[in-house]
C-alpha positions as CSV (number, residue, x, y, z in Angstrom):
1,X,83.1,-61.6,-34.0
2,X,80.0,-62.2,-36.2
3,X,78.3,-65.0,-36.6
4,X,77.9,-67.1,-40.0
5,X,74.7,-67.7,-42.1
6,X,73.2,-71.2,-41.7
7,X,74.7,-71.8,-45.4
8,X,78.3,-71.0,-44.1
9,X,78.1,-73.3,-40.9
10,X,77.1,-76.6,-43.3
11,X,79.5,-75.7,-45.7
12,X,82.5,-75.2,-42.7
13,X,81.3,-78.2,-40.5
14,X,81.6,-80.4,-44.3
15,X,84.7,-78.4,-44.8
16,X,85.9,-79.7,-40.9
17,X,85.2,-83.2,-41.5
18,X,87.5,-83.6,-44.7
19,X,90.6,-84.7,-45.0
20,X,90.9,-86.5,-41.3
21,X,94.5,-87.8,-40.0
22,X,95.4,-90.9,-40.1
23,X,96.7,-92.4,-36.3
24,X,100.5,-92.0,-37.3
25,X,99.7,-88.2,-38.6
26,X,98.3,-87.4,-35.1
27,X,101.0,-89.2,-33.0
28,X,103.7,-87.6,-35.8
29,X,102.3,-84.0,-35.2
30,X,102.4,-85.4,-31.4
31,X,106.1,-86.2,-31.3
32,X,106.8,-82.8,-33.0
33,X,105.5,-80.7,-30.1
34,X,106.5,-83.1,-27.3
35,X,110.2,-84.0,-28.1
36,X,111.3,-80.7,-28.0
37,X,109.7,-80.0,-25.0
38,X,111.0,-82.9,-23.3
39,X,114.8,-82.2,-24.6
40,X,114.8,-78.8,-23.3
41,X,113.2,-80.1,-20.0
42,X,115.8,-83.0,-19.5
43,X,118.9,-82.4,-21.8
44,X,119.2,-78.7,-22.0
45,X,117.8,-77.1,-18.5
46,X,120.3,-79.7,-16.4
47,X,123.0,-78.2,-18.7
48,X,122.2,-74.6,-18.2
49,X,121.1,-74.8,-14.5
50,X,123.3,-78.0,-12.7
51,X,123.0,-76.1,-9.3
52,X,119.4,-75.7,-8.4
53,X,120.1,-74.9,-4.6
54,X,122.1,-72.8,-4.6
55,X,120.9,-70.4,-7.0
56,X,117.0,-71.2,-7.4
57,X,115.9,-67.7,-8.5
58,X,118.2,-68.5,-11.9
59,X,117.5,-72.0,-12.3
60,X,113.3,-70.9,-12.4
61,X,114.2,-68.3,-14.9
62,X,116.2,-70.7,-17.1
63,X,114.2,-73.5,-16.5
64,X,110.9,-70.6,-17.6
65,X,112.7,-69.4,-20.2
66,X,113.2,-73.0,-22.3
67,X,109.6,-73.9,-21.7
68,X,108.8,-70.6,-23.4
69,X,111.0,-71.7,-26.4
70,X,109.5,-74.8,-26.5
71,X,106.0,-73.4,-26.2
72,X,107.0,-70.6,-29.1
73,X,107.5,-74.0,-31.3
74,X,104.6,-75.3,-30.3
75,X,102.3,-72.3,-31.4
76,X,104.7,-72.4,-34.6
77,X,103.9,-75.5,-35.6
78,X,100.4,-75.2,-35.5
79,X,100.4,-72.0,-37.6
80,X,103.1,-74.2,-40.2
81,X,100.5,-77.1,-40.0
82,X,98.0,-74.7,-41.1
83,X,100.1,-73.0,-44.1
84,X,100.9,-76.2,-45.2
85,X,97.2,-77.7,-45.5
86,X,95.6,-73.9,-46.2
87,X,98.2,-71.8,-48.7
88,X,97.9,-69.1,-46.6
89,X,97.6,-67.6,-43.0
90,X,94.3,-65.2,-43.6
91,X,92.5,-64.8,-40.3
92,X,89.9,-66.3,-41.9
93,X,91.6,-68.9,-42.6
94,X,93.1,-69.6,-39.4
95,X,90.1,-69.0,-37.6
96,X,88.5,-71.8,-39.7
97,X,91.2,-74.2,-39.3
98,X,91.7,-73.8,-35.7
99,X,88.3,-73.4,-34.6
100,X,88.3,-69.7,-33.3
101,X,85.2,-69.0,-33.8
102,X,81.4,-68.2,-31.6
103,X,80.1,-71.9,-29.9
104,X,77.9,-73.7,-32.5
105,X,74.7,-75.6,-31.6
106,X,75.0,-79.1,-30.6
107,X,72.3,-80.1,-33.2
108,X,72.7,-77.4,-36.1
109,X,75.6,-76.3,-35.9
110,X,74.6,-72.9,-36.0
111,X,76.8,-70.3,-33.9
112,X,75.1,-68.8,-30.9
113,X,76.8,-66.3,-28.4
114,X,74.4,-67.9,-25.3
115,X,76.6,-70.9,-25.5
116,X,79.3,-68.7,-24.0
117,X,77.4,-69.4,-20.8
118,X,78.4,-73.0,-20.5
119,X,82.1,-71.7,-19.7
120,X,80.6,-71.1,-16.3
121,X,80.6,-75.0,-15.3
122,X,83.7,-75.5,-16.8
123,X,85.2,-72.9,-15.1
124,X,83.5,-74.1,-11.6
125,X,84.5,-77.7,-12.8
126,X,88.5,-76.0,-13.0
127,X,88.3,-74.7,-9.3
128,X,87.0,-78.4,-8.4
129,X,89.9,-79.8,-10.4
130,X,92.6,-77.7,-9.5
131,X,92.2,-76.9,-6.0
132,X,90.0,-80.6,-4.5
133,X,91.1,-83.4,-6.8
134,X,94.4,-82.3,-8.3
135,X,96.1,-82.0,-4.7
136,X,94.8,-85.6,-4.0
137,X,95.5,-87.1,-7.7
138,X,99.2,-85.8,-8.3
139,X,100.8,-86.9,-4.7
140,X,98.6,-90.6,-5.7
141,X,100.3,-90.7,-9.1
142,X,103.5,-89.7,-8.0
143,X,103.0,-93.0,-5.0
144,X,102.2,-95.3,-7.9
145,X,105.4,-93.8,-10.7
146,X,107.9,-92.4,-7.9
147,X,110.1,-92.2,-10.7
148,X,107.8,-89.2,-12.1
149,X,108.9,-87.0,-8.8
150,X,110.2,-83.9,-9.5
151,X,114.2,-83.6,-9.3
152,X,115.6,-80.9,-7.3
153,X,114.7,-77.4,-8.8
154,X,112.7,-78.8,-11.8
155,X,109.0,-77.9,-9.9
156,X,109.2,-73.7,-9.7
157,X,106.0,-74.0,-7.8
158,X,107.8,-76.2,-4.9
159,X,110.6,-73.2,-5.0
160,X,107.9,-70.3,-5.1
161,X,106.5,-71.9,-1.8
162,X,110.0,-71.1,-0.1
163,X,110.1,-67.5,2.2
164,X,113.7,-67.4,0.8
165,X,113.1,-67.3,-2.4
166,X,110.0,-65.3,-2.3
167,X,112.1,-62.9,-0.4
168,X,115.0,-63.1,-3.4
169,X,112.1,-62.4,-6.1
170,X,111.0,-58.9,-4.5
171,X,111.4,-56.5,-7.5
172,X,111.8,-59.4,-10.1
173,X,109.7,-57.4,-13.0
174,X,112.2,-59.7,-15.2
175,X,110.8,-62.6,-13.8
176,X,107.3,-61.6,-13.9
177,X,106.9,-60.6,-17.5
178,X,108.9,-64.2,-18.5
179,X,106.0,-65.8,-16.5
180,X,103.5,-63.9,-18.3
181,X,105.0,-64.2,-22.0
182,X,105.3,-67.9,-21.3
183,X,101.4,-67.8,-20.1
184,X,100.8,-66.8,-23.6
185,X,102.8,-68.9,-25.6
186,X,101.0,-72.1,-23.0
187,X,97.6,-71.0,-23.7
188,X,97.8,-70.3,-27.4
189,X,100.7,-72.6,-28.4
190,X,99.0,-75.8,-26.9
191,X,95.1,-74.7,-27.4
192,X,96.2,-74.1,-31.8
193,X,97.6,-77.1,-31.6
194,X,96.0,-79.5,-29.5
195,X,91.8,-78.4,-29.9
196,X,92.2,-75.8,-33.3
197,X,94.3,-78.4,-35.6
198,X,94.2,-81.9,-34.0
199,X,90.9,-82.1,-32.4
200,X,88.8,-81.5,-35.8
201,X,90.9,-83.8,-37.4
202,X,90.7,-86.9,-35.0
203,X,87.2,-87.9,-35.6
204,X,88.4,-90.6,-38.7
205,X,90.7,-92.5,-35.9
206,X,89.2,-92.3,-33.0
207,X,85.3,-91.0,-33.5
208,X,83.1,-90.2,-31.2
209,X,85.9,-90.3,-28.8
210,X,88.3,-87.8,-30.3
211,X,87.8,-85.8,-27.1
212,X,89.2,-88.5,-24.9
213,X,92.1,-89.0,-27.2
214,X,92.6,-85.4,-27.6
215,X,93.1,-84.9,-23.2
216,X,95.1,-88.2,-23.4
217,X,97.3,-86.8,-26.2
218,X,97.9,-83.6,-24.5
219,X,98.1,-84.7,-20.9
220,X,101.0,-86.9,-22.2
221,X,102.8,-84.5,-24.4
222,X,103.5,-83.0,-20.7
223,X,106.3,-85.6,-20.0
224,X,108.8,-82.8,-19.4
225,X,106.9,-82.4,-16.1
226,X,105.3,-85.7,-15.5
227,X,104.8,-85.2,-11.5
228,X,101.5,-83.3,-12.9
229,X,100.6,-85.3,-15.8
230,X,97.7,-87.3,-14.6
231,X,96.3,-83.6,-13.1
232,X,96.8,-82.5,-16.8
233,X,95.4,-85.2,-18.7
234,X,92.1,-84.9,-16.6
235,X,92.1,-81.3,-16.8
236,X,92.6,-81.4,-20.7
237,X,90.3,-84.2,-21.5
238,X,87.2,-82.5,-19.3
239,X,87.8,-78.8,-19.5
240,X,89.3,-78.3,-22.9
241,X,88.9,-81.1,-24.9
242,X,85.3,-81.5,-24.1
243,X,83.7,-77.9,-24.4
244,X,85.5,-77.7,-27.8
245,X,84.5,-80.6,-29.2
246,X,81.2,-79.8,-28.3
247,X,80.9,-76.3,-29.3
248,X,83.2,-76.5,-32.1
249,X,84.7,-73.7,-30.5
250,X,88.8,-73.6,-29.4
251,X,88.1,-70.4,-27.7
252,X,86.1,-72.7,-24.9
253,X,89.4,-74.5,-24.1
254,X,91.4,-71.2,-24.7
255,X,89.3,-69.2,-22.0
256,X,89.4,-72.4,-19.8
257,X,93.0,-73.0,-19.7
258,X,93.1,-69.1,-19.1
259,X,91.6,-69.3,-15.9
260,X,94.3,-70.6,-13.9
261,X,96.8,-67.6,-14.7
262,X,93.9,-65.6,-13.4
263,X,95.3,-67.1,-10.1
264,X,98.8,-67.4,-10.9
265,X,100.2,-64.3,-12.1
266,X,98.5,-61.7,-9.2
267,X,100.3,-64.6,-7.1
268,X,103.8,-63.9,-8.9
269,X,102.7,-59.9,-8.7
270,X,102.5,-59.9,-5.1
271,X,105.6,-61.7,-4.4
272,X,107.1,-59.3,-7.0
273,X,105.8,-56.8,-5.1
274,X,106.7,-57.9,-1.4
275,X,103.3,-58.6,-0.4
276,X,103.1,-62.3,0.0
């Protein structure tokens, strides 16, 4: 990844700032990633899967499977978002658009590799969020909505916490590499979309706070499993939205929201495995 001349970061920071979307573009672009999310969440798994109990290995996969599909759109539409406003789909291009490119100085602008080193507290910050306030903030949120609980077999990580079924998943390979495609397809899909082309364009509604806006928008868009949305709008609005916005960098909030499969999938390996 090289960097650009001090000419080429004025002329893409003016290029960034053009053309900003208007408040029902952003909640348009919104309801075009979250809809389908939430039909395959609440119409179509129900229909594939009605008996969570008694076949919970199944229901995971299907209920894996669809969020894949819906994740697939996701990362989709921000690539069609980008054909539509670019011509084309030239990495240089998309790495433009969507942000993908070295952290740039708060004050110039200029791209400097030794920002990289910021991910450090945002990655501490993750470990804080995920593992001290999210276990304290979901089980409050779901006291104040109880009608955000999770329904029988729609939280895999309530059915991956049963001996059962981590005895049923010994030797799921299958099962594995579905959690790691959909891994990718969450990580890209929603970073493309969410920081690389609705972040740089947010600044004309909402300005200096376009971050905030951008966790909101993204915490909500995760109705299809609301028991966690208040963990994911704080965890999108301080460790993705932020570092990108102030880098003017996606791949901050693309390496941040990596760091929790870091955890996840050696846990699914070792179950896969028989070790857990």
């Amino acid at each position: 990844m090289t960097d650009l001349t001090i000419s080429e970061s004025t002329a893409w920071n003016t290029v960034q700032e053009e053309n900003q979307y208007s408040l029902a573009k952003i909640l348009g672009i919104w309801v075009a990633a979250a809809l389908p999310m939430g039909i395959l969440s609440w119409v179509v798994y129900p229909a594939l899967a009605p008996d969570f109990e008694a076949n919970p290995i199944g229901a995971g996969m299907a209920r894996t499977g669809l969020m894949m599909v819906g994740l697939i759109w996701v990362f989709a539409l921000a690539l069609i978002i980008v054909y539509r406003e670019e011509g084309d789909l030239r990495w240089a291009t998309v790495r433009r658009r969507l942000w993908l490119n070295t952290p740039r100085d708060l004050k110039t602008g200029e791209p400097r590799r030794k920002l990289w080193l910021w991910l450090i507290p945002f990655i501490i910050l993750f470990g804080v969020i995920t593992f001290v306030i999210g276990p304290l903030l979901n089980p409050l949120w779901i006291s104040i909505f109880p009608f955000f609980a999770p329904p029988p077999g729609f939280d895999p990580g309530q059915a991956l916490g049963s001996p059962d079924v981590q005895a049923q998943l010994v030797g799921a390979w299958d099962f594995l590499l579905l959690f790691v495609a959909m891994a990718f397809f969450n990580i890209f899909g929603e970073e493309f979309l969410f920081r690389g082309v609705l972040l740089p364009k947010m600044g004309g509604t909402f300005g200096k706070w376009d971050w905030v806006a951008n966790g909101v928008l993204m915490g909500a868009y995760h109705w299809h499993q609301p028991w966690g949305m208040a963990g994911a709008i704080l965890a999108s609005t301080l460790l993705f939205a932020l570092p990108a916005r102030l880098f003017r960098s996606s791949w901050m909030a693309i390496i941040a929201h990596s760091i929790q499969y870091l955890f996840f999938i050696p846990l699914i390996l070792a179950v896969v495995l028989g070790l857990a």
